[in-house]
C-alpha positions as CSV (number, residue, x, y, z in Angstrom):
1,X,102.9,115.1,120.2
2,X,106.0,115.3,118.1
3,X,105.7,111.7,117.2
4,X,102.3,112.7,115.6
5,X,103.5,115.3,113.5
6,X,106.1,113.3,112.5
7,X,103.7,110.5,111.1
8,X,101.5,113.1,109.3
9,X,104.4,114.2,107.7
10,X,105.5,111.1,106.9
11,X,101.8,109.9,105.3
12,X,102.0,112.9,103.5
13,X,104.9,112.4,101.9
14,X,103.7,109.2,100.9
15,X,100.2,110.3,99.7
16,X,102.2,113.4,97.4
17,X,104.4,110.2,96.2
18,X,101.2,108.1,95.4
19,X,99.5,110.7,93.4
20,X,102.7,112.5,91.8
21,X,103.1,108.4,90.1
22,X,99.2,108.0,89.4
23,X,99.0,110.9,87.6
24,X,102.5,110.5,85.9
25,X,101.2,107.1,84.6
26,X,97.8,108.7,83.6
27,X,99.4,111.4,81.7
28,X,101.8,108.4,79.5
29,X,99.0,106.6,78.7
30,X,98.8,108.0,75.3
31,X,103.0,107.3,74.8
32,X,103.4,104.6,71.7
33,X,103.8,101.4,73.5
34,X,107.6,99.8,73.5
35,X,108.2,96.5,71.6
36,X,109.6,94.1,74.1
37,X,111.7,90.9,72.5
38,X,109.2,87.5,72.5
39,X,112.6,85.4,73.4
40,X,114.9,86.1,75.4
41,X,118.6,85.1,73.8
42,X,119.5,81.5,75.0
43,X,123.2,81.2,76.4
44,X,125.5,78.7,74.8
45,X,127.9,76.6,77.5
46,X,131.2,76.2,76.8
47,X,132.4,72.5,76.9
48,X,134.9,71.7,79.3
């Protein structure tokens, strides 16, 4: 019996998680988009 109320709590946890994120991400949809770099830098070896 306690096992069970342990799981519920646990999916419910999960399932505030799940929709506290979807509706986060639904709300930012309308943020300007962030310019990401094409290229990332190349690294130059040192010669030994």
């Amino acid at each position: 019996m306690t096992q069970i109320i342990l799981n519920s709590a646990v999916a419910i946890l999960i399932a505030a998680a799940f929709v506290t994120t979807a509706t986060a991400a639904l709300r930012g949809e309308n943020r300007a988009m962030q310019k990401v770099p094409a290229r990332a830098k190349t690294r130059r070896h040192p010669k030994n």
